[in-house]
C-alpha positions, -999 to 999 in steps of 0.1 A, spaced: 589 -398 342 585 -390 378 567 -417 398 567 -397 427 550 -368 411 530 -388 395 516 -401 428 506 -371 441 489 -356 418 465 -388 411 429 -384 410 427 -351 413 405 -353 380 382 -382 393 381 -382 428 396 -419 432 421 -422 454 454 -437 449 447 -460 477 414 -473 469 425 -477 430 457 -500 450 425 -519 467 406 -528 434 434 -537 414 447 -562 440 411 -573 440 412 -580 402 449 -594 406 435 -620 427 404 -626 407 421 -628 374 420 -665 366 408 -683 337 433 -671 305 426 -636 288 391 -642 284 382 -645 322 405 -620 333 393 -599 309 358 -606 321 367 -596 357 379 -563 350 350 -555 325 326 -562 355 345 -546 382 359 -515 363 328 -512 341 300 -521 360 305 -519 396 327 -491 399 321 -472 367 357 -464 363 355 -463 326 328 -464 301 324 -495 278 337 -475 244 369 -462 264 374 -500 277 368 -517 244 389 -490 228 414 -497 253 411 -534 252 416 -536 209 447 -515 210 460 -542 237 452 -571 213 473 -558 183 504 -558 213 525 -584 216 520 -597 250 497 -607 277 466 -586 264 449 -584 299 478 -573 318 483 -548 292 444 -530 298 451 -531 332 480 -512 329 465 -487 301 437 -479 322 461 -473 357 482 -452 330 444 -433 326 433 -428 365 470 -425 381 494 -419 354 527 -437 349 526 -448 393 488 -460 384 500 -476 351 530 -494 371 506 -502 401 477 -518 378 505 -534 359 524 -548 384 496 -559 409 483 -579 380 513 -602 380 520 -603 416 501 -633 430 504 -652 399 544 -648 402 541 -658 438 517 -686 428 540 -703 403 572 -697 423 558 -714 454 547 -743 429 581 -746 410 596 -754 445 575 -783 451 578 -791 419 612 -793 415 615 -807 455 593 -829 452 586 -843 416 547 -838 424 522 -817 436 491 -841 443 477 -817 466 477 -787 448 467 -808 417 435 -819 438 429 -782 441 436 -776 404 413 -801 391 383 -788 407 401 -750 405 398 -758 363 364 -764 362 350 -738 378 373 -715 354 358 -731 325 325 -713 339 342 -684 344 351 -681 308 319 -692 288 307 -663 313 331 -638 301 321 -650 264 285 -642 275 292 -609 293 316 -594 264 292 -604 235 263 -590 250 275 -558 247 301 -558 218 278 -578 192 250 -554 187 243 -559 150 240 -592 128 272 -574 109 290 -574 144 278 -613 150 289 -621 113 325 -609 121 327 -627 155 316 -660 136 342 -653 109 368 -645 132 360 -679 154 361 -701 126 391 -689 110 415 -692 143 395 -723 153 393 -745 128 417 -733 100 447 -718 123 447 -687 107 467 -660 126 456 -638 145 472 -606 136 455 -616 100 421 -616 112 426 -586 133 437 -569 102 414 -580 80 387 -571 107 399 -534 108 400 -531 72 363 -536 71 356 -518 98 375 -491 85 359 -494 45 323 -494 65 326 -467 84 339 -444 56 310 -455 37 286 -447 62 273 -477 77 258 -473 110 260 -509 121 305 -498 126 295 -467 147 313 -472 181 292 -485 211 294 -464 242 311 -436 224 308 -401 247 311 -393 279 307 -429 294 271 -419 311 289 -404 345 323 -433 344 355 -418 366 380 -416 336 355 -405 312 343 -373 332 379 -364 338 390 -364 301 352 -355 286 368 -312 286 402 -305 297 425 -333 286 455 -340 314 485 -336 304 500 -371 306 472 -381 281 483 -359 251 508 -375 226 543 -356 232 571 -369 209 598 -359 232 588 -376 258 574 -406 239 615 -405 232 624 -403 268 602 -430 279 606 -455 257 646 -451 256 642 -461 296 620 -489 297 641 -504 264 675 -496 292 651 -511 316 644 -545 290 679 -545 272 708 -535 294 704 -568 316 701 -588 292 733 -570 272 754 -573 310 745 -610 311 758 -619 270 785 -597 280 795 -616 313 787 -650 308 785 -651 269 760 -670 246 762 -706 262 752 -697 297 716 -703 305 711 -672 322 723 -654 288 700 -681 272 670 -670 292 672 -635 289 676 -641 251 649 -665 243 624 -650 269 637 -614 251 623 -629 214 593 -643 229 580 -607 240 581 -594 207 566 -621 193 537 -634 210 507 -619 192 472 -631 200 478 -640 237 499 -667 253 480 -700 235 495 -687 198 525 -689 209 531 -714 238 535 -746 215 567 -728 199 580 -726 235 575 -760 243 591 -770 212 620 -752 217 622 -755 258 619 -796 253 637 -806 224 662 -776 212 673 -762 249 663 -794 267 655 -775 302 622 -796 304 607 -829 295 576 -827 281 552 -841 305 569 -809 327 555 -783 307 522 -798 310 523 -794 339 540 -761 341 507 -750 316 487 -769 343 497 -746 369 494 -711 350 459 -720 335 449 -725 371 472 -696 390 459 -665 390 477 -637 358 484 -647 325 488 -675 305 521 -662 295 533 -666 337 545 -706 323 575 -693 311 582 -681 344 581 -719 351 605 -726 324 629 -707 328 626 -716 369 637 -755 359 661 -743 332 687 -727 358 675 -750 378 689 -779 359 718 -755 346 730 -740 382 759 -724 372 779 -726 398 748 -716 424 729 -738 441 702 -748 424 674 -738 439 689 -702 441 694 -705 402 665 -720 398 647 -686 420 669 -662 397 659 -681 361 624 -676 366 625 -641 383 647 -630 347 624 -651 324 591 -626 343 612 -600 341 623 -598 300 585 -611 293 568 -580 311 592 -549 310 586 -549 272 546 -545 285 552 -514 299 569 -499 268 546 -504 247 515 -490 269 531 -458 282 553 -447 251 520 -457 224 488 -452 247 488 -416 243 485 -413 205 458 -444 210 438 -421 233 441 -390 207 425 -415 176 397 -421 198 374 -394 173 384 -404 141 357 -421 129 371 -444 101 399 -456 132 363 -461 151 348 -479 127 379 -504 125 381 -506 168 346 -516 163 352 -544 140 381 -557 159 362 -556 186 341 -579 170 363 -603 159 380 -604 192 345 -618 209 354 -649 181 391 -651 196 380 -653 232 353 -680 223 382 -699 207 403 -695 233 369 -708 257 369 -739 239 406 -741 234 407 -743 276 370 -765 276 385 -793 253 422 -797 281 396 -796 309 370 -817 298 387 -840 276 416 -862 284 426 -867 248 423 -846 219 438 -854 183 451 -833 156 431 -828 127 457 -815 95 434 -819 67 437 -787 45 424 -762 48 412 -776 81 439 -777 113 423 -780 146 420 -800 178 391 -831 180 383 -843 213 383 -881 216 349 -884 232 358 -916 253 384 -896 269 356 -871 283 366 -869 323 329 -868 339 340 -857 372 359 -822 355 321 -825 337 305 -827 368 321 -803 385 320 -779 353 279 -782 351 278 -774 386 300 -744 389 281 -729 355 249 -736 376 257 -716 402 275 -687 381 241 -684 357 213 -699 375 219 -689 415 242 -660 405 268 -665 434 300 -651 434 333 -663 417 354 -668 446 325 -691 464 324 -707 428 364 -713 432 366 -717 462 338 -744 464 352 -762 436 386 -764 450 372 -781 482 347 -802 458 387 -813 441 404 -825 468 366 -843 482 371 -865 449 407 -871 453 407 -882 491 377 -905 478 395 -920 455 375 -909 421 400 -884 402 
């Protein structure tokens, strides 16, 4: 896997530079707020509108095979569609970029956070920073449904899908399965509401034109170097973690970290939210590195920091050594906790785009695998609209309580708890993203200033 060679030969099919693809996917770094169903939104407009990068099949394709992953799902399509302009340097790049800020971001935060005790500031930014997301999302549900839904059988699955996750906690890889199975049954029996939207040459998209004839070479499945890749980015994942269990043993936190944060990876199916109460469980009351009004607030700064979801256990591990120095000083084991916790969370990322993309890519014509995509796609629209009002009920609601009332197992919201300025502030950003069409980062930037306005005045 040469980097370098795969620099230099980049966009020699497509015309895109590696520089200008380095431009956009900062752009969409830096954009990519709101949870998997904003960021996912960004890079659908800018990839598949604006610069007609890829087609919508080839991005929904793309896109379902990141939702059966463990793992941030977003980060993942951004690196599976670098991997498809710029090979494994535009995979890395895409992948990497993505991250970035949102590393930078929570870093800068943990140290005022752990200086300080409190960021009122930022939080002022945050609150008014939240509700413009929220408008961002319901957006993104828009945007994606639109063009994924295009059949009552299509809506029906999204529906399914929404109510099962929402209200009955059933798990995700469960509905994706289910989903695929009858995508897979209809399209063998010939149903043309499962035929795949957008399927073909992508009407003139970058990646599409390239691969439409002669397919590259670092998009056909090869088993040897499937072999060779994946055994370096598992070295890449493992061997620190093996070097720290090996030097410190099982009881230091930095083995700790790498271990926990190591199980996570693998584990976290469906996007950050189905696994994050397990974390906080286990962070609080079996590890004790946090309190629990601290990972509130740690999930308070990754909802509103741009990357994934997932970036709190950055966070975590970042007041973990922090509280466990080992010998350091804290703030330097605090800096080293959270860069290990990033760094066992996201190499497994990597892995699992470059060593299983190619064989994704070369299923893309079999029409009962087609069929499934298409109903996962489907039922995927119903995951993001959970995960919507998943984020709405936190913003808008200062209370929620449990409902465990079988079959039934969801969130309420206490409707006295509603917070009317987040409500406010919501209406008005949604206002401006519909009905006056302005752009996101006057939205967020807007309702940042509009934040601090309402806490220098006193009302939030």
């Amino acid at each position: 896997m040469d980097v370098r060679a795969d620099q230099a030969g980049a966009g020699a099919g497509h015309g895109i530079s590696f520089n200008e693809a380095f431009r956009v996917w900062l752009r969409v770094a830096c954009l990519s707020f709101g949870g998997p169903a904003g960021q996912i939104a960004v890079m659908h407009r800018i990839l598949v509108e604006e610069k007609k990068w890829i087609s919508e099949g080839r991005f929904l394709h793309a896109l379902n095979y990141c939702m059966l992953l463990p793992g941030p799902e977003a980060q993942q399509l951004a690196t599976y569609v670098g991997w498809l302009m710029h090979r494994t340097a535009g995979g890395l790049m895409a992948g990497g970029l993505f991250i970035l800020p949102g590393i930078i971001a929570i870093m800068g935060l943990s140290y005022i956070y752990a200086a300080f005790g409190n960021v009122s500031f930022v939080e002022a930014l945050f609150f008014g920073l939240k509700a413009a997301v929220l408008a961002v999302v319901v957006e993104a549900v828009v945007r994606v449904g639109k063009r994924a839904l295009k059949n009552r059988i299509m809506i029906a699955l999204a529906g399914i899908a929404f109510v099962a996750i929402f209200f009955f906690a059933v798990p995700f890889p469960i509905i994706i399965i289910a989903a695929g199975l009858i995508g897979y049954a209809g399209a063998r029996s010939g149903r043309p509401e499962f035929a795949p939207a957008g399927h073909g040459h992508g009407g003139g998209a970058a990646i599409d034109s390239m691969l439409g004839e002669a397919v590259p070479d670092h998009v056909r499945p090869d088993t040897a170097r499937a072999i060779r890749v994946g055994a370096l980015w598992l070295a890449l994942w493992l061997v620190p973690v093996i070097a720290l269990l090996i030097a410190f043993g099982q009881a230091n936190v930095f083995s700790q970290i790498a271990l926990f944060f190591s199980k996570m990876a693998l584990v976290t199916f469906g996007g950050a939210y189905a696994v994050l109460a397990y974390v906080a469980q286990q962070a609080v009351e079996h590890y004790h590195w946090l309190k629990p009004h601290e990972m509130l607030d740690g999930l308070g700064m990754a909802e509103t920091t741009p990357g994934p979801l997932i970036m709190v256990l950055q966070f975590v591990g970042f007041m973990a050594a922090y509280r466990d120095p080992s010998g350091l000083s804290p703030m330097l084991a605090a800096t080293l906790g959270g860069l290990l916790a990033t760094w066992v969370t996201f190499t497994p990322c990597f892995l699992w785009i470059f060593v299983g993309a190619p064989y994704i890519e070369r299923l893309r014509g079999n029409a009962g695998l087609a069929g499934a995509l298409s109903a996962i796609t489907a039922a995927v629209v119903g995951v993001i609209l959970n995960l919507s009002i998943w984020f709405a009920l936190h913003i808008l609601f200062r209370e929620t309580v449990p409902v465990h009332a079988f079959p039934l197992n969801f969130d309420m919201p206490v409707l006295r708890s509603v917070d009317v300025p987040a409500l406010v502030l919501a209406i008005a950003a949604a206002t401006a993203i519909f009905r006056f069409k302005l752009g996101m980062l006057t939205v967020l930037a807007g309702s940042c200033a509009a934040g601090v306005a309402l806490r220098m005045a006193g009302v939030i």
